[in-house]
C-alpha angles and dihedrals in degrees: 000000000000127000126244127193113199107186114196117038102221128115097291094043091054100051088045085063092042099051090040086054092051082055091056106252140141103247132189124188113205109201114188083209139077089255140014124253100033098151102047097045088053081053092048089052089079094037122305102252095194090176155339106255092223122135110258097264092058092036093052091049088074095062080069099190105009096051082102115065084024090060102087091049090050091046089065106039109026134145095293091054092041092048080058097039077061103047089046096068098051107278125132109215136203127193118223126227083263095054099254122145128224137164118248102251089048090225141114106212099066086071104042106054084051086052097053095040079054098053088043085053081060106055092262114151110205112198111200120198085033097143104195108219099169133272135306102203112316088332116103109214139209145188111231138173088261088050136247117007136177129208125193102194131174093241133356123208116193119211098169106153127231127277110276124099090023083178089069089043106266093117101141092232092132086075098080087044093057101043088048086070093047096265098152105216133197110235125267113252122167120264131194089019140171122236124241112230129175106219125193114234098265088078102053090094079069111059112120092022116122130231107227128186106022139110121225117207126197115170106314097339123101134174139180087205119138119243136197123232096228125178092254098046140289125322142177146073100313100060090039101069086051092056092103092055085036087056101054082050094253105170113254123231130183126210093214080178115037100154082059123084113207085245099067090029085068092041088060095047091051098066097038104133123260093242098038104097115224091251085058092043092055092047103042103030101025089036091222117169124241091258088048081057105049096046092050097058089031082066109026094047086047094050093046078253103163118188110205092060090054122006095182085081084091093069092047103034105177104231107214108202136157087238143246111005110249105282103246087071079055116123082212142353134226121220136054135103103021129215099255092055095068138050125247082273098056090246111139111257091214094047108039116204085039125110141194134226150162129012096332083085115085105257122117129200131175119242126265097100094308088105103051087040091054099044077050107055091031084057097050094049096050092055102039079053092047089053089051096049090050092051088046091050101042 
C-alpha cells in the first residue's frame, strides 16, 4: 500500500483523497487550519452553488482561456456528475431558474461532514494545524502543534488553494516554495472582485442596496448580473464576470436601463413634461429605483455627463472607479501554476511524483458553481493520475 500525501483540505484536496483511497492507497491530508474545507463552508454560508447545470460546450465557455487544456477533466466530471457526487452523499439538489445547482438545505456543512465521514470510512487520515513549509530532501514538513514533523510519502498532491481570503488558508505562500524548485508560476492577480468607489455622501442611504436589471459592460465583456452599492464600492455577480476586462484597466459602463432601446429612451424624454424634473422623469416614467437614481447623478454629474443634451447616457453610464479591490477581498485569483509547467496528468515537470490541483492552477471562472466544478474535477483527475503513477512506477 503506497502512501499519499494530499496538502490543503479543500474540495480538490479532498477528492484527491477520495479518488487515491478508491485506488487503494494509504492517504494523509495535511490542513494548515483548524479544520478542513474553510473556504468552501464560508461559500455555503450565502447558498452552496455546487454547479451550473449547462451542457458541457456552454459550461465550458466560462474557464475563457484555460477551457482548453480544462476541458478533459470537465468532460469527465461535469454538472451532471457533480449533481450525482452530491447526491451520493446524501444531498437532495434543485436546480434555480439560472441553472444553478444547490443542495436543499442551501448549506455546506451537511455535505461535508458526509463526505468526510465517507473518506474516514476509507482509511483516509485528515491532520489538521499541519502548516506546509516545503520539502527537506524527499521529506515534506510541517509545522505542527507538536512541532516540527516530517512526512516521506510515495507521491504528494498539492491542492493549496490561490491567494484570496488568506484568513481561511488560501494565503499563496506555496509560491515561494514552488519557484524555489524551478516551478515557473503565473502571478497572482484578483478574480471575481469588487470595485473601490469613492462616493460622496449623498450615496451613503444606499449602501447595501442592490442594483437590479441592468447590464454592465468592460472591454468585451457584459453581464445582466445584479450589484450592491458597499461602502467601499460596488460588489456582486455581476462585476465579477467582467474581473478579467476590469484588470487590464478596460473602462466600466452600466445599462441602467437594458429593456429600453435609446430610441424610446429619447421618445419618452421628449414628452416629458415641462415641470417634471428630470429626477422625477427617471423615477415615474423610467421606474428607476432610488439606487438607480442616485448612481446615475453620483456619476453623470462626476463625468461632466449632462442628460438633457443626450439621454441615451443612461444606457451607457461611465462608471468612475479607483479601480479592483486588494486580492486578498477577492472570491478567487487567477494565476498560479500554469499549464506548461505540468504534464497531461497534472504532475510538475521539474518534481516528478508531485502533483497539482485546485485553484492554485491558473485557471480563472466567474462565479455562479464553475469554481467549485472545476476544484472538483481537477481534483478528481489529479488523484485518479497520482494513483496511476504510483501503479506505473511501482
Amino acid at each position: 500500500m503506497a502512501k499519499a500525501l494530499v496538502i490543503g483540505g479543500g474540495p480538490a484536496g479532498l477528492m484527491v483523497a477520495e479518488e487515491m483511497a478508491k485506488a487503494g492507497h494509504s492517504v494523509v491530508v495535511a490542513e494548515a487550519k483548524p479544520s478542513v474545507a474553510r473556504k468552501f463552508l464560508m461559500a455555503g454560508k450565502s447558498g452552496l452553488n455546487l454547479t451550473k447545470d449547462e451542457p458541457l460546450e456552454t459550461l465550458l465557455g466560462s474557464y475563457g482561456e484555460a477551457a482548453t487544456w480544462l476541458r478533459p477533466m470537465i468532460a469527465e466530471f461535469d454538472a451532471s456528475d457533480v449533481q450525482t457526487w452530491a447526491q451520493g452523499l446524501g444531498q437532495e439538489l434543485f436546480t434555480g431558474s439560472t441553472g444553478r445547482v444547490f443542495p436543499t438545505s442551501m448549506k455546506a456543512s451537511p455535505l461535508l461532514r458526509a463526505w468526510l465521514a465517507r473518506l474516514a470510512e476509507a482509511g483516509v487520515q485528515v491532520r489538521t494545524r499541519w502548516r506546509w513549509f516545503g520539502w527537506d530532501g524527499a521529506q515534506a514538513v510541517f509545522d505542527t502543534d507538536d512541532g516540527r514533523q516530517k512526512l516521506f510519502p510515495d507521491v504528494t498532491v498539492l491542492a493549496l488553494g490561490g491567494a484570496s481570503w488568506s484568513r481561511l488558508g488560501s494565503d499563496g505562500a506555496w509560491a515561494s516554495v514552488l519557484t524555489g524548485k524551478g516551478v515557473p508560476l503565473t502571478p497572482f492577480a484578483p478574480a471575481n472582485s469588487a470595485i473601490s468607489v469613492e462616493w460622496s455622501p449623498h450615496m451613503q442611504p444606499h449602501f447595501g442596496a442592490a442594483l437590479k436589471s441592468v447590464r454592465w459592460r468592460a472591454g468585451e465583456l457584459e453581464s445582466r448580473g445584479e450589484a450592491a452599492v458597499s461602502a467601499k464600492g460596488l460588489e456582486g455577480g455581476g462585476l465579477y464576470s467582467l474581473t478579467p476586462a476590469l484588470r487590464d484597466r478596460a473602462p466600466l459602463f452600466v445599462d441602467l436601463v437594458p429593456d429600453l432601446d435609446a430610441d424610446t429612451l429619447r421618445s419618452r424624454f421628449a414628452s416629458k413634461k415641462s415641470k417634471t424634473t428630470f429626477s422625477q422623469w427617471l423615477k415615474k416614467s423610467l421606474h428607476l429605483s432610488p439606487q438607480k437614481v442616485a448612481l446615475f447623478h453620483e456619476m453623470s454629474k462626476r463625468d461632466g455627463q449632462f442628460p438633457s443634451l443626450d439621454v441615451s447616457v443612461i444606457k451607457h453610464l461611465q462608471i468612475r472607479h479607483s479601480g479592483l479591490r486588494p486580492m486578498d477581498e477577492a472570491i478567487s485569483t487567477a494565476g498560479g501554476v500554469p499549464r506548461s509547467a505540468l504534464n497531461e496528468g497534472l504532475m510538475l515537470t521539474a518534481c516528478p511524483g508531485v502533483f497539482c490541483a485546485g485553484e492554485m492552477l491558473d485557471w480563472e471562472a466567474p462565479t455562479g458553481g464553475y469554481l467549485l466544478t472545476a476544484c472538483l474535477a481537477t481534483g478528481r483527475w489529479a488523484g485518479r493520475s497520482a494513483a496511476y503513477w504510483l501503479d506505473q512506477s511501482g
